[in-house]
C-alpha positions in Angstrom: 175.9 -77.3 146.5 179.0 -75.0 147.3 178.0 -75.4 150.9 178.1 -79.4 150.6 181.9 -79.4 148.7 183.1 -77.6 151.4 181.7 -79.9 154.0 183.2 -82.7 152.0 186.4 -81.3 151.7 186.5 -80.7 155.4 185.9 -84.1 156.3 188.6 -85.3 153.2 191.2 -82.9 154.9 190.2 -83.8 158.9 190.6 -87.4 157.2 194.6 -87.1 155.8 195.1 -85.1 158.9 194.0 -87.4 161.0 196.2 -90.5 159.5 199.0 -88.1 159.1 199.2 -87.3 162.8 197.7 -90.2 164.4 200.6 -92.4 162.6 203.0 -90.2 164.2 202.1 -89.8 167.7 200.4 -92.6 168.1 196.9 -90.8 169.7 193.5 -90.0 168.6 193.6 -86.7 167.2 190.8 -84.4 167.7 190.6 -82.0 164.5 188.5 -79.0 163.6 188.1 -78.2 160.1 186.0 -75.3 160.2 188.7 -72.8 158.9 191.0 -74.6 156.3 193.1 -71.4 157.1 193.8 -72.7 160.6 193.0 -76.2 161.0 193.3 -77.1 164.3 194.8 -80.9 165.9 194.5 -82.0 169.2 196.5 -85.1 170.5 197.6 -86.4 173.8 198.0 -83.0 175.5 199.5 -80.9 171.9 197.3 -78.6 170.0 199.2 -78.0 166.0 197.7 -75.5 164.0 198.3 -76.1 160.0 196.9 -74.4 156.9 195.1 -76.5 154.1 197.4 -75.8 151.3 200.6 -77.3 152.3 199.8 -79.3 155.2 202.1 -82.1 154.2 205.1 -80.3 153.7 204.2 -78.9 157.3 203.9 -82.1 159.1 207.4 -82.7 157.2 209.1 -79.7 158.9 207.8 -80.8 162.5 209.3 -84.1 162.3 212.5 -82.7 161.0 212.7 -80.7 164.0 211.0 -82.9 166.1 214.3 -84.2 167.7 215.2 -80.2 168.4 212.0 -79.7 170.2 212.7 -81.3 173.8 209.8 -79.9 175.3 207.1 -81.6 172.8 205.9 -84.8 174.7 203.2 -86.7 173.3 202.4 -87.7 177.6 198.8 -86.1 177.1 200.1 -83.7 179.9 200.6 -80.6 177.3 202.9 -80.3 180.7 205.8 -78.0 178.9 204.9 -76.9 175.1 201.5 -77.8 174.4 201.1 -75.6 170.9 203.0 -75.7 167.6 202.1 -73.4 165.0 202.9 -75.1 161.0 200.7 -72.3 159.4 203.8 -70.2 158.8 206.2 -70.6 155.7 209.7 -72.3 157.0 208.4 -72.0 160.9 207.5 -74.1 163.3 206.7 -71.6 166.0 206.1 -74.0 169.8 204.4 -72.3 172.6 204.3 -73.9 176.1 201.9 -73.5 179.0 200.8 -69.7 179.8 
């Protein structure tokens, strides 16, 4: 039973995830949900890693500094910074190609 409420709230999280970002970048993200610790979305070419408990407020602080972040293209290259970290309390920590 514990087993299945997990599973279920991994597919209710992938789920606001998925509308969250998709409605945003306009792509079909590609999550995994199997560590609600570091949930992981991939879209058009950018990998964001979020944590379950405050994913909104998260997502909130990329777009705010979304018009900072020049090298975030949603061109499905991941050409320049391909990987924003939310997971980390007033951060949003970009990393590009390595």
């Amino acid at each position: 039973d514990h087993l299945e409420a997990d599973h279920f709230g991994g597919l209710q999280v992938g789920a606001a995830l998925a509308r969250m970002v998709g409605q945003t970048t306009g792509g079909r993200p590609d999550i995994n949900v199997g560590n609600l610790n570091n949930l992981v979305v991939e879209v058009q070419g950018v990998t964001f890693q979020f944590s379950e408990s405050s994913m909104n407020q998260q997502w909130y602080r990329f777009l705010k500094m979304r018009p900072a972040l020049r090298d975030v293209a949603f061109d499905g290259e991941g050409a320049r910074a391909n990987e924003i970290d939310l997971r980390f309390a007033d951060r949003v920590i970009v990393r590009g190609r390595g």
